[in-house]
NULO-419300 format. One record per residue (C-alpha): residue in one letter; x, y, z. Coordinates in steps of 0.05 Angstrom, whole numbers, padded with zeros to 5 digits, always signed. Layout:
N
AXYZ/...
***
This chain:
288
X+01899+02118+01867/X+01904+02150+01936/X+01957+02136+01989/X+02019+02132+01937/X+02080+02158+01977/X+02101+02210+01931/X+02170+02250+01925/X+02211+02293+01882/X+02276+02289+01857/X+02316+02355+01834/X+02331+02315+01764/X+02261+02344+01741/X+02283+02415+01751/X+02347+02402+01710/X+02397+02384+01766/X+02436+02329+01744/X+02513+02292+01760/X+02537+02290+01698/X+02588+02344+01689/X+02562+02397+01631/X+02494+02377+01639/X+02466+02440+01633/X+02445+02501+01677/X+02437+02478+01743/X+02377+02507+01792/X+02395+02525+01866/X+02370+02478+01915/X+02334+02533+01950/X+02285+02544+01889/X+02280+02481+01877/X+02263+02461+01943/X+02217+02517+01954/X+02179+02488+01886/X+02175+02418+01912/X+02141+02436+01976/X+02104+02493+01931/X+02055+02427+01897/X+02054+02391+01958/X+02108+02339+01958/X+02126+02323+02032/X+02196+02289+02015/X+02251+02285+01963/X+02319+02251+01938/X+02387+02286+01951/X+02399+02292+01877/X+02480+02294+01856/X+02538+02305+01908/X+02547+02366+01928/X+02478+02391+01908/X+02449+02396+01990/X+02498+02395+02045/X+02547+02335+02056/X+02536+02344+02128/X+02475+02296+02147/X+02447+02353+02200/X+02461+02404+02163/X+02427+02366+02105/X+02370+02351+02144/X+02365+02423+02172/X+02358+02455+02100/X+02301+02394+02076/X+02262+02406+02142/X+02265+02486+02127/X+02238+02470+02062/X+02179+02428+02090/X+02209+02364+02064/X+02237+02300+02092/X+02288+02251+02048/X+02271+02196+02004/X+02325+02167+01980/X+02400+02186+01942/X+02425+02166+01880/X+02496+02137+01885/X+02530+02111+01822/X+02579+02060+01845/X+02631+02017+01802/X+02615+01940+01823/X+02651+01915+01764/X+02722+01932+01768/X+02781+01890+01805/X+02817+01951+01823/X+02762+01986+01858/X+02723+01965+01937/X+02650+01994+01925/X+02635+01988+01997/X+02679+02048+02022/X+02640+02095+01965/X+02575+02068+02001/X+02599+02080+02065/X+02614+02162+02048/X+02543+02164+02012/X+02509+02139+02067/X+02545+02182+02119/X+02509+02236+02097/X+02439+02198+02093/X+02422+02221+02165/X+02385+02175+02214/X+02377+02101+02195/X+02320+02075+02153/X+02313+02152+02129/X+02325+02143+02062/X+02334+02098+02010/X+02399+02085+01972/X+02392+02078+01901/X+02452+02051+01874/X+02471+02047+01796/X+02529+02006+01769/X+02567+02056+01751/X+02622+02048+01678/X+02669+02094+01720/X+02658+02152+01659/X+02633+02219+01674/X+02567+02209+01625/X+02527+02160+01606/X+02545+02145+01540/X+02577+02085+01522/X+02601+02025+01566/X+02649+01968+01570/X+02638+01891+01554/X+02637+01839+01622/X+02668+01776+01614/X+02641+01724+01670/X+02690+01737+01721/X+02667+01814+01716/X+02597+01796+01728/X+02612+01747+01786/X+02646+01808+01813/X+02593+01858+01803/X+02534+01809+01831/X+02576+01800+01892/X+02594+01871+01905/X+02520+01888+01901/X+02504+01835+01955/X+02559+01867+01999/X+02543+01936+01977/X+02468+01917+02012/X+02488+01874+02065/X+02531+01942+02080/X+02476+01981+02078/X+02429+01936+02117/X+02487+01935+02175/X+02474+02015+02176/X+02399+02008+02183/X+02391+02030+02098/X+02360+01988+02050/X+02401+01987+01982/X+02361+01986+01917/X+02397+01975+01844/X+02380+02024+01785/X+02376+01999+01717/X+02400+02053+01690/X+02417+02073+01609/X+02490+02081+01602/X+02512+02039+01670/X+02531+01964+01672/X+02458+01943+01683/X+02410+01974+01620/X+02374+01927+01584/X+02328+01863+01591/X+02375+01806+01602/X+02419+01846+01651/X+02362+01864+01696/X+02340+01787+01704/X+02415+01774+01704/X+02405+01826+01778/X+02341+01790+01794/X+02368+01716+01787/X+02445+01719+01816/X+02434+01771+01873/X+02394+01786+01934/X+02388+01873+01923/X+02322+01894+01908/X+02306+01945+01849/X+02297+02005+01833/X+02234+02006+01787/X+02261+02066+01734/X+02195+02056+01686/X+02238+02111+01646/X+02307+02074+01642/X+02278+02007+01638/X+02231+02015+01573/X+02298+02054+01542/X+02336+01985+01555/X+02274+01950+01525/X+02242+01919+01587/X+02163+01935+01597/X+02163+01972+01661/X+02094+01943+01679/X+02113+01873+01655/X+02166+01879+01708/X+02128+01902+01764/X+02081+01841+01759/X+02138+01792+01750/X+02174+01822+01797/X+02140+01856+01840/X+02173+01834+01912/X+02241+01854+01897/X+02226+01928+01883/X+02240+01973+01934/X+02241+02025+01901/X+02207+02065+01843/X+02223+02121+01794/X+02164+02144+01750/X+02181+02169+01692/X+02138+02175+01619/X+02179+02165+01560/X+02154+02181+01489/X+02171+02107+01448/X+02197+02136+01393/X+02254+02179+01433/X+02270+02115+01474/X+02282+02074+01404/X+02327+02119+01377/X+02367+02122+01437/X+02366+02046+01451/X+02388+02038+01383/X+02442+02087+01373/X+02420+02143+01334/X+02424+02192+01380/X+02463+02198+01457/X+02419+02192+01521/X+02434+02270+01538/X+02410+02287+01466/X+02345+02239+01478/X+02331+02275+01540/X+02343+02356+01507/X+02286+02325+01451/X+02241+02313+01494/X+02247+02232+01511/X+02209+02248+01588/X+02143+02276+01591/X+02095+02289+01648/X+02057+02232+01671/X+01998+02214+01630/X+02030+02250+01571/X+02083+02188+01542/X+02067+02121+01517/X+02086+02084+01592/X+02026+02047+01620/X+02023+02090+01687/X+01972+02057+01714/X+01986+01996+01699/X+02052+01997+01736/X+02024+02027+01799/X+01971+01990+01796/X+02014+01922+01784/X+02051+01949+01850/X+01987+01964+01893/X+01965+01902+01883/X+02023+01865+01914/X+02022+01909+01972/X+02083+01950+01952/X+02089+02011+02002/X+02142+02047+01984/X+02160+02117+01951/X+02144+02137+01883/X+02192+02191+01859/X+02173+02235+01796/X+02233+02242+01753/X+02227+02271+01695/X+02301+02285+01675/X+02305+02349+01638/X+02366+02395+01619/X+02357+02472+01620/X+02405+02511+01573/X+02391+02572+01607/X+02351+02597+01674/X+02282+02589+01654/X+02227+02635+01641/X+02160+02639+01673/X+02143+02578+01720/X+02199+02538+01690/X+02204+02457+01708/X+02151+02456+01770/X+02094+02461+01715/X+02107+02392+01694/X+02121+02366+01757/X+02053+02392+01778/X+02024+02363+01710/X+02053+02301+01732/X+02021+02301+01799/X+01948+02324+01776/X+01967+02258+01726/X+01972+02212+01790/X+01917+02238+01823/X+01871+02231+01769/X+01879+02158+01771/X+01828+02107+01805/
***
């Protein structure tokens, strides 16, 4: 399928928020690697990862041959105690010029990792549908649209949460194919159901029998991840084409991002993470 807008994200070379994730990359390298198999444009990956300053920010992308796609921003929507909007308001201060970039919001426990998560009574998800209404109608006032992750370990992970997004708010999705088969929604079910509220998509491939174990328990999401739960396009049991073809097909023209979270123990050896990233991409363009 030609045309896809395709960008990188610096969670496939390792570089993750969670504190003790593992050894983290320098953003020069992994820069350098994105441009390296041709990807024009990427997400910010964690804070603090490129420059907080939006020139400056924009500066070191433009060096790199690269342009922004979007930021991941975990929020908490669900708490009484805490205004999400002023958390928005820093992220997107560093988002550069409007319309730049697109912010990719996850409903966030409030822990460090994303292991384990709290209960919602009804008035905590009446407060978290309404504080991702105002979390986009704050971002649409800045010239951003807002997208919501489904995301393992957050507020929003599996099947009935995600329609629970879809049916009492207005914010359009983030399609994770990754995080939404762990939370046991089809990824290309979605995209057909669905397809005009995604603005937004992460492509991910996800071996089944990972994703069970972590759905169900047995083992954390970081220890999914280290045993190999993401694999290069083509090389998992997600339907690939059938999502982007699900999304072609209603017109969706928007950025695909290849994320294919890994954690490195160590600084690699050889080529390191950017061979499956370009696996991934010889994957994409293979399809027709």
């Amino acid at each position: 399928m030609t045309g896809l807008r395709i960008a990188g994200a610096p969670i496939s070379w390792g570089v993750c928020e969670v504190p003790g994730w593992g050894y983290q990359l320098p953003a020069s390298r992994v820069l350098r690697e994105m441009r390296s198999v041709g990807l024009t444009a990427t997400e910010f990956g964690p804070a603090g990862y490129l420059p907080a300053d939006p020139a400056g920010r924009a500066g070191l992308l433009s060096r790199h041959g690269l342009t922004a796609a979007g930021g991941f921003v975990p929020v908490v929507l669900h708490d009484r105690a805490i205004d999400p909007v002023p958390e928005v308001d820093r992220a997107l201060d560093g988002f550069g010029p409007p319309g730049a970039a697109v912010l990719v919001l996850a409903a966030s426990t409030g822990r460090d990792s994303y292991e384990g998560r709290p209960a919602l009574d009804v008035a905590g998800w009446s407060r978290l549908l309404a504080n991702l209404d105002r979390a986009a109608a704050r971002a649409a006032e800045r010239g951003f649209t807002a997208t919501l992750h489904p995301h393992a370990g957050t507020m929003i992970e599996n099947t009935d949460e995600v329609l629970r997004v879809l049916d009492g708010s207005e914010i359009a999705l983030c399609l994770d194919t990754g995080h939404l088969l762990i939370g046991g929604t089809d990824p290309a079910a979605l995209a057909k159901q669905a397809a005009h509220r995604i603005g937004h998509v992460h492509l991910k491939d996800v071996r089944q029998a990972v994703a069970g174990r972590v759905r169900g328990g047995e083992i954390s999401y970081a220890e999914g991840v280290a045993a190999g739960l993401y694999q290069p396009l083509g090389q998992g049991d997600l339907d690939v084409a059938g999502v982007v073809g699900a999304l072609a097909a209603d017109g969706y023209q928007g950025w695909y991002v290849l994320e294919q979270d890994m954690i490195l123990r160590e600084p690699p050896g050889g080529e390191g993470p950017v061979a499956l990233v370009r696996q991934s991409l010889a994957y994409l363009g293979s399809l027709t």
